[in-house]
TIMI-2910 file (N, C-alpha, C, CB; in pm, 1 decimal, decimal comma, always signed):
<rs>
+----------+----------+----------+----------+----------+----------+----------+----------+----------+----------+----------+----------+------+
!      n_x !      n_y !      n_z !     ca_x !     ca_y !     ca_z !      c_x !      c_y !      c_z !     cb_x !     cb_y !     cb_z ! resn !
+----------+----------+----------+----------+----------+----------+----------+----------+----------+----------+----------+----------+------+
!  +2270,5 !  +1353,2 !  +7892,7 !  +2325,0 !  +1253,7 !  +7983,3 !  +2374,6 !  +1134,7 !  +7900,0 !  +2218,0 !  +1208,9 !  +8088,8 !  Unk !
!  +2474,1 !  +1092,6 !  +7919,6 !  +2584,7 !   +953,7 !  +7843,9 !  +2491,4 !   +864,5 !  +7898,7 !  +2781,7 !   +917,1 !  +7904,3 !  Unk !
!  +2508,7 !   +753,7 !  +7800,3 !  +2387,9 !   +612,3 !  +7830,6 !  +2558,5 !   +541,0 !  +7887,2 !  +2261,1 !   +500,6 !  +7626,5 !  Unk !
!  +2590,5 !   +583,5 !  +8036,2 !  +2713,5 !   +487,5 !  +8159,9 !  +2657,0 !   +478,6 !  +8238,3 !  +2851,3 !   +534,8 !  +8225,8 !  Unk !
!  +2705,6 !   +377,7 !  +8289,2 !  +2656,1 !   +267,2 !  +8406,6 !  +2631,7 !   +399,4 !  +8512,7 !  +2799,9 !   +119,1 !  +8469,7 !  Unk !
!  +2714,1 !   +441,0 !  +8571,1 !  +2693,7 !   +582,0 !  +8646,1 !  +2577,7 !   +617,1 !  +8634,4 !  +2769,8 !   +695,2 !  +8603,9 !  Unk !
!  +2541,4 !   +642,2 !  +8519,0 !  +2356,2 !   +694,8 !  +8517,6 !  +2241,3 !   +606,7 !  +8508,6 !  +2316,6 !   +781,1 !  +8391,2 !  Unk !
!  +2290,0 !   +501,0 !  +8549,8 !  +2190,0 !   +347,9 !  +8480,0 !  +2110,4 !   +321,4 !  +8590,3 !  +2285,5 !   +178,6 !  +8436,2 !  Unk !
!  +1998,2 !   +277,0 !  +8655,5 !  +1907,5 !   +248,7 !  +8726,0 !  +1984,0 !   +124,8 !  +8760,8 !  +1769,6 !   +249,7 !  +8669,1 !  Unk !
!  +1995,4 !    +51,4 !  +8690,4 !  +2075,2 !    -83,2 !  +8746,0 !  +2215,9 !   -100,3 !  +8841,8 !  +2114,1 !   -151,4 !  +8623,4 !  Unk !
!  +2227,6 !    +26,8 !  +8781,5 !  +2382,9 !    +38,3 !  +8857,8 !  +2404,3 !    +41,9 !  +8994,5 !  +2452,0 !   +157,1 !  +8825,5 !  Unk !
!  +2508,5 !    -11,2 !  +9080,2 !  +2505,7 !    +52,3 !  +9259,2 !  +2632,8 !    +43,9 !  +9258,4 !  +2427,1 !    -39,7 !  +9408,2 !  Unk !
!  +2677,5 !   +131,4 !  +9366,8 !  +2810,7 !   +156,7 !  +9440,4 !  +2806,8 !     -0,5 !  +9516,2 !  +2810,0 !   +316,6 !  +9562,8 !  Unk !
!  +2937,2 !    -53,5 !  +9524,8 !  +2948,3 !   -210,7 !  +9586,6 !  +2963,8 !   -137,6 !  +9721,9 !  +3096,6 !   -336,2 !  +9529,7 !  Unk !
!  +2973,2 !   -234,2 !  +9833,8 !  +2927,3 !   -252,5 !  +9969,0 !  +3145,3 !   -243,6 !  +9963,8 !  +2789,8 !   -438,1 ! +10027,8 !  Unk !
!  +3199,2 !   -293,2 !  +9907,5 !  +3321,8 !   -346,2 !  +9908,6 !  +3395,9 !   -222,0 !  +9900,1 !  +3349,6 !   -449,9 !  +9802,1 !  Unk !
!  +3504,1 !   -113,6 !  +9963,9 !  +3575,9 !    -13,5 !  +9944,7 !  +3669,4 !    -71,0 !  +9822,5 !  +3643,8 !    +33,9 ! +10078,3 !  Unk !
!  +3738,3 !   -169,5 !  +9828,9 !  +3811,2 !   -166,1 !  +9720,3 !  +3804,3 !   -145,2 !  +9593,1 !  +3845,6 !   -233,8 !  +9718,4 !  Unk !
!  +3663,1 !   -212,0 !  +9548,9 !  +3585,2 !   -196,4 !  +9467,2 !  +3557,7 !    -50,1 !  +9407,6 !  +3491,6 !   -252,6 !  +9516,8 !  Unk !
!  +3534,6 !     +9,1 !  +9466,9 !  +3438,9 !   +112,8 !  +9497,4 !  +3559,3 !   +223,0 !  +9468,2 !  +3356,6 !   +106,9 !  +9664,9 !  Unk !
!  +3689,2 !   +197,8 !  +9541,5 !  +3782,7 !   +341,5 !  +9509,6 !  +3856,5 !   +304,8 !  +9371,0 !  +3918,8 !   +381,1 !  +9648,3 !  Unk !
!  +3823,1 !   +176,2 !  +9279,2 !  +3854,4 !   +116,2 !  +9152,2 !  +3760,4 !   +188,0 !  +9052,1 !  +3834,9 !    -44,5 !  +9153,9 !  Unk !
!  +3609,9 !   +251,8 !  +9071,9 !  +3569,1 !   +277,4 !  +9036,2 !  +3443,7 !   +177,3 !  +8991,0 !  +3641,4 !   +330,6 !  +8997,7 !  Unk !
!  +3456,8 !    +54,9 !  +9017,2 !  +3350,5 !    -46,8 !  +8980,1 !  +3273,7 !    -18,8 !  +9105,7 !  +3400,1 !   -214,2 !  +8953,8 !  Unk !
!  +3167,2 !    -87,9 !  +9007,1 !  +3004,7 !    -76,8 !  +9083,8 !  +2920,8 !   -218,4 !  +9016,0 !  +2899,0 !   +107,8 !  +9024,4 !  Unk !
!  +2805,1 !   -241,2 !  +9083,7 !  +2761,7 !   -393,2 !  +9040,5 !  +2639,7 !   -393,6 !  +8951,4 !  +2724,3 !   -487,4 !  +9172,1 !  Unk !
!  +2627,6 !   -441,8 !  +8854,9 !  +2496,3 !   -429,2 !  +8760,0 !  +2373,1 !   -522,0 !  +8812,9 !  +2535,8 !   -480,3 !  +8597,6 !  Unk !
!  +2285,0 !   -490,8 !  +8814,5 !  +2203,5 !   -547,2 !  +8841,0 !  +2066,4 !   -575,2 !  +8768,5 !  +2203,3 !   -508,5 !  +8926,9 !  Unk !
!  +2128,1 !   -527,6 !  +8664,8 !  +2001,0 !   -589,6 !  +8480,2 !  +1959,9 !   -725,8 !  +8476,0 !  +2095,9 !   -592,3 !  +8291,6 !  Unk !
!  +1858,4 !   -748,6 !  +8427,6 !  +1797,2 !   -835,5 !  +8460,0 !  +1861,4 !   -949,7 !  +8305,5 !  +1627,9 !   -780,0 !  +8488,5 !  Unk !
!  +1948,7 !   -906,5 !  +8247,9 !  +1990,1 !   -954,9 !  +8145,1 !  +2139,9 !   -987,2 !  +8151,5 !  +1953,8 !   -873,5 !  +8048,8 !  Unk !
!  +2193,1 !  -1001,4 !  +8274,9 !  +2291,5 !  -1044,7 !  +8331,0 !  +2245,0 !  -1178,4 !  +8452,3 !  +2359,3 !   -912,3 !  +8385,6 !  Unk !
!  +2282,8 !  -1311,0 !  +8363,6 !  +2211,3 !  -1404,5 !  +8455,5 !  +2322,1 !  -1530,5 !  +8467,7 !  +2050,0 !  -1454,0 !  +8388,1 !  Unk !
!  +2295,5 !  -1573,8 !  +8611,5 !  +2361,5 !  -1643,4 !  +8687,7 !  +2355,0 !  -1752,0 !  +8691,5 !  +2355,8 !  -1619,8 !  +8773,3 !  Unk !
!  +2432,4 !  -1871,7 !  +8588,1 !  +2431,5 !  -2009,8 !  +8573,3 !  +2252,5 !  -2036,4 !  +8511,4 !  +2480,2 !  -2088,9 !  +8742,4 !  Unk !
!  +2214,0 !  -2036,8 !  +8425,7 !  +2087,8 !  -2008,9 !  +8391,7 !  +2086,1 !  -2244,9 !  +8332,7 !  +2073,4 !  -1822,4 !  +8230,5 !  Unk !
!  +2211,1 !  -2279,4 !  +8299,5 !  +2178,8 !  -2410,8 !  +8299,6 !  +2084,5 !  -2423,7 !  +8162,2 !  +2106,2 !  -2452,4 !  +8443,7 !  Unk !
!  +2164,5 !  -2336,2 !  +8081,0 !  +2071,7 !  -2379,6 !  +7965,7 !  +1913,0 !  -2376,9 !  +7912,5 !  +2089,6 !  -2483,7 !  +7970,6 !  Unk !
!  +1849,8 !  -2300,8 !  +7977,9 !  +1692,6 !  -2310,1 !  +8035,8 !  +1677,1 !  -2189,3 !  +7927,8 !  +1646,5 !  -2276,5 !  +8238,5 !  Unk !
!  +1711,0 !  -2063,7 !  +7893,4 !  +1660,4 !  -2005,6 !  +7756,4 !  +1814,6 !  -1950,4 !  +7714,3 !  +1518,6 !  -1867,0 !  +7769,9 !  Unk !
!  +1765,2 !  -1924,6 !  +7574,5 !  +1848,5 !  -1872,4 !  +7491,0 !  +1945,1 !  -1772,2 !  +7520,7 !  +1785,8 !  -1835,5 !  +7408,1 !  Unk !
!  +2059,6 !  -1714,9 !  +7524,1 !  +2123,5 !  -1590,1 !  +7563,8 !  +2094,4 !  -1457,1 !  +7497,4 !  +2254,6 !  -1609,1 !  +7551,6 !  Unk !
!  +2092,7 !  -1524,8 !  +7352,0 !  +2023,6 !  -1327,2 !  +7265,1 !  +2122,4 !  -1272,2 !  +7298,4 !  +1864,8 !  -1208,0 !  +7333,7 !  Unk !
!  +2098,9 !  -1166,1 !  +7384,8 !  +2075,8 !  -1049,7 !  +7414,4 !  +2163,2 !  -1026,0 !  +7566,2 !  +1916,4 !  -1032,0 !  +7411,7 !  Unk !
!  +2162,4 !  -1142,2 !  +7598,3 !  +2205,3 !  -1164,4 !  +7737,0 !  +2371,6 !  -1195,1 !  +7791,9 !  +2122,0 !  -1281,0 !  +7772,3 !  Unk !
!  +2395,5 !  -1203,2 !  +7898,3 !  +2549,1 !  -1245,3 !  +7946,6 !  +2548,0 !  -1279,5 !  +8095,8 !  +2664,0 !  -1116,9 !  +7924,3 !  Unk !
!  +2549,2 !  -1434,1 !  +8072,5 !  +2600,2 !  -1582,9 !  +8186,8 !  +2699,6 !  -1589,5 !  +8207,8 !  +2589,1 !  -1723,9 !  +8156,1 !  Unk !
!  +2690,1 !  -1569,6 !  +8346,4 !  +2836,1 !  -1597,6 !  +8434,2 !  +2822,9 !  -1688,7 !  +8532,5 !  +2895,5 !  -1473,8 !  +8510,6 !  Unk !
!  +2904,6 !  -1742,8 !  +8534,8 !  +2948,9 !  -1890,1 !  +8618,1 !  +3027,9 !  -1855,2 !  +8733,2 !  +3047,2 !  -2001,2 !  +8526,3 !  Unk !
!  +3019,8 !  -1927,3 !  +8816,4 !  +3119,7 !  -2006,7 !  +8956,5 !  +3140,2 !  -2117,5 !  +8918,6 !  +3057,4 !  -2030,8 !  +9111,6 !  Unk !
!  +3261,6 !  -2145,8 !  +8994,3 !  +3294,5 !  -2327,8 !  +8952,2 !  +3326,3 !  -2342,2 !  +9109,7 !  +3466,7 !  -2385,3 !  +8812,2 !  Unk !
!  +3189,3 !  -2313,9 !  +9187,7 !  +3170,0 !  -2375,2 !  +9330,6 !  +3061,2 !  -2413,7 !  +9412,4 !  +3215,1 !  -2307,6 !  +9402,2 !  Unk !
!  +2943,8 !  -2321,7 !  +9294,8 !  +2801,8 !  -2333,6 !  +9292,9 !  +2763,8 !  -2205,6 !  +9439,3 !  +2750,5 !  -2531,2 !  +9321,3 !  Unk !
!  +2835,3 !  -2128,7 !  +9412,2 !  +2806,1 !  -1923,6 !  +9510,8 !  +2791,3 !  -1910,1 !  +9353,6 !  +2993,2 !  -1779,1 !  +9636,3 !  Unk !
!  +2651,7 !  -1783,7 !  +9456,1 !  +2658,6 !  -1678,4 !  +9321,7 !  +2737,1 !  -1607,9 !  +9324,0 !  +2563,4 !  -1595,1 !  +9289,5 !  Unk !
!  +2773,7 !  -1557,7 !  +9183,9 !  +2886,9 !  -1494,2 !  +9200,6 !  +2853,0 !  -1313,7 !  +9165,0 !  +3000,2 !  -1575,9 !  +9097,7 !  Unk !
!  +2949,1 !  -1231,1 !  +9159,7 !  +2900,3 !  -1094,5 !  +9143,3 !  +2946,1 !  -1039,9 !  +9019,0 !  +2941,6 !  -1006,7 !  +9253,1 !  Unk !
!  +2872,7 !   -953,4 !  +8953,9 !  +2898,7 !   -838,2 !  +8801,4 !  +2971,9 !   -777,7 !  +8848,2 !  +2788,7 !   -733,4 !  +8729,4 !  Unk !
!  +3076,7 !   -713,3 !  +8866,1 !  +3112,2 !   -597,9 !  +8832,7 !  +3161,6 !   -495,3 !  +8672,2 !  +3193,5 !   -611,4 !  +8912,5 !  Unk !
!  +3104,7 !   -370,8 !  +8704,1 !  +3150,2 !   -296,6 !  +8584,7 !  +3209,7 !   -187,9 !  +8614,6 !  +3055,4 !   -263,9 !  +8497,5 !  Unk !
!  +3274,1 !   -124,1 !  +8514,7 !  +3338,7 !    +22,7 !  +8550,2 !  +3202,5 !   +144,0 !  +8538,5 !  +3484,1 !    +64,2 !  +8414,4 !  Unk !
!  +3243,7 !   +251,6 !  +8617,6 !  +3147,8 !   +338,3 !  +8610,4 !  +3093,0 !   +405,0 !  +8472,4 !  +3190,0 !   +426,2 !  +8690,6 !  Unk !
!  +3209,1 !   +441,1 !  +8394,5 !  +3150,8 !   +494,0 !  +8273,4 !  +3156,0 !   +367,7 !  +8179,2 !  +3233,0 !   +628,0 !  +8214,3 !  Unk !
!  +3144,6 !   +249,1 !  +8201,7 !  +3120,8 !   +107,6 !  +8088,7 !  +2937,0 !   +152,3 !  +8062,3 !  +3155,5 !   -114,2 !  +8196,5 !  Unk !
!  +2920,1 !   +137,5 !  +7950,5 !  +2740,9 !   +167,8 !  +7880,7 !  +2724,5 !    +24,8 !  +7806,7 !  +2719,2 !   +333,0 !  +7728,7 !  Unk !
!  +2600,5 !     -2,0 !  +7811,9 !  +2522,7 !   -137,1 !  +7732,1 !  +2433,3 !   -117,1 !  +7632,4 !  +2439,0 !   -221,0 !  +7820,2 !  Unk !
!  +2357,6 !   -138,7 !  +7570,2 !  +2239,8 !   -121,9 !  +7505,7 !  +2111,3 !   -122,4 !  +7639,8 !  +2229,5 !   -252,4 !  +7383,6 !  Unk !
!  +2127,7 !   -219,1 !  +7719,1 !  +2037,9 !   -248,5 !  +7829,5 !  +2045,1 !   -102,6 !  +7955,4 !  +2098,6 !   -414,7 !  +7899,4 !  Unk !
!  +2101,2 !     -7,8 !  +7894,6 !  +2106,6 !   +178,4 !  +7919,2 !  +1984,0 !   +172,0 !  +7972,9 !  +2116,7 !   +306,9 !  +7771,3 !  Unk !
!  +1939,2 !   +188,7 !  +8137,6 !  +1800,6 !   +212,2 !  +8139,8 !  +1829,9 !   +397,3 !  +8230,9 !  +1696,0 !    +51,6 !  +8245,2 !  Unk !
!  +1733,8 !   +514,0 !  +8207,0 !  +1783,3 !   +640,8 !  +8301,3 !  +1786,8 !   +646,3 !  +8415,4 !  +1728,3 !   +740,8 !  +8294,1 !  Unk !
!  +1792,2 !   +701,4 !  +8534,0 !  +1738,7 !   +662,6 !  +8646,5 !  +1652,5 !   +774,4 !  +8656,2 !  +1830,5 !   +633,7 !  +8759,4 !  Unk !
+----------+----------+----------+----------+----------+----------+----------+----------+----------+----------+----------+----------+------+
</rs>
Protein backbone atom coordinates (compact mmCIF):
# COMPACT_ATOMS: atom_id res chain seq x y z
CA UNK A 1 0.00 0.00 0.00
CA UNK A 2 1.50 3.75 -1.16
CA UNK A 3 1.99 5.97 2.06
CA UNK A 4 -1.34 8.67 -0.10
CA UNK A 5 -3.60 10.53 1.54
CA UNK A 6 -6.25 7.97 0.03
CA UNK A 7 -4.91 5.44 2.50
CA UNK A 8 -4.19 7.83 5.45
CA UNK A 9 -6.44 7.63 8.60
CA UNK A 10 -6.46 11.35 8.52
CA UNK A 11 -7.80 11.64 5.31
CA UNK A 12 -11.86 12.25 4.44
CA UNK A 13 -13.89 12.71 1.37
CA UNK A 14 -15.12 16.69 1.81
CA UNK A 15 -18.89 17.17 2.46
CA UNK A 16 -18.39 19.68 -0.74
CA UNK A 17 -19.12 17.79 -4.43
CA UNK A 18 -16.87 20.07 -6.06
CA UNK A 19 -14.23 19.24 -4.08
CA UNK A 20 -14.70 15.84 -4.06
CA UNK A 21 -15.15 15.27 -8.12
CA UNK A 22 -11.45 17.43 -8.07
CA UNK A 23 -10.29 14.69 -6.27
CA UNK A 24 -9.38 16.64 -2.96
CA UNK A 25 -10.24 15.47 0.36
CA UNK A 26 -9.46 17.25 3.87
CA UNK A 27 -6.52 16.29 6.21
CA UNK A 28 -7.10 16.13 9.41
CA UNK A 29 -3.38 15.46 11.15
CA UNK A 30 -2.90 16.79 14.02
CA UNK A 31 0.24 18.54 12.56
CA UNK A 32 -1.68 20.74 10.37
CA UNK A 33 -2.60 23.70 12.72
CA UNK A 34 -4.80 26.62 12.55
CA UNK A 35 -3.41 30.16 13.40
CA UNK A 36 -1.45 28.58 16.36
CA UNK A 37 -0.26 32.55 17.19
CA UNK A 38 3.09 31.64 17.78
CA UNK A 39 2.50 29.41 20.95
CA UNK A 40 5.07 26.39 19.74
CA UNK A 41 7.52 25.87 17.28
CA UNK A 42 6.46 24.54 13.65
CA UNK A 43 9.28 21.59 13.20
CA UNK A 44 7.55 19.39 11.66
CA UNK A 45 4.37 21.15 11.22
CA UNK A 46 2.19 23.46 8.62
CA UNK A 47 0.03 26.85 9.78
CA UNK A 48 -2.52 28.12 7.89
CA UNK A 49 -4.18 31.33 8.26
CA UNK A 50 -7.54 33.29 7.47
CA UNK A 51 -7.33 36.94 7.26
CA UNK A 52 -11.00 37.02 8.86
CA UNK A 53 -10.49 35.04 11.98
CA UNK A 54 -12.98 31.47 10.35
CA UNK A 55 -11.22 28.53 10.49
CA UNK A 56 -10.26 27.79 7.56
CA UNK A 57 -10.00 24.22 5.69
CA UNK A 58 -6.79 21.73 4.36
CA UNK A 59 -7.39 20.50 1.43
CA UNK A 60 -5.16 17.83 -0.38
CA UNK A 61 -5.15 15.74 -3.47
CA UNK A 62 -5.91 12.11 -3.05
CA UNK A 63 -2.67 10.55 -3.99
CA UNK A 64 -0.52 13.81 -2.20
CA UNK A 65 1.67 11.52 0.81
CA UNK A 66 3.48 13.26 3.97
CA UNK A 67 5.85 11.79 6.29
CA UNK A 68 2.82 12.22 8.89
CA UNK A 69 1.56 8.72 6.51
CA UNK A 70 -0.52 7.20 9.29
CA UNK A 71 -2.45 3.35 7.73
CA UNK A 72 -5.89 3.13 8.29
Amino acid sequence: MEKLCKNCKYYAKPDDEFQEERGRGLCFCDKFVYDEKDMYPLNDKLEYLDYEGYQASFYVGSNFGCIHFKRL
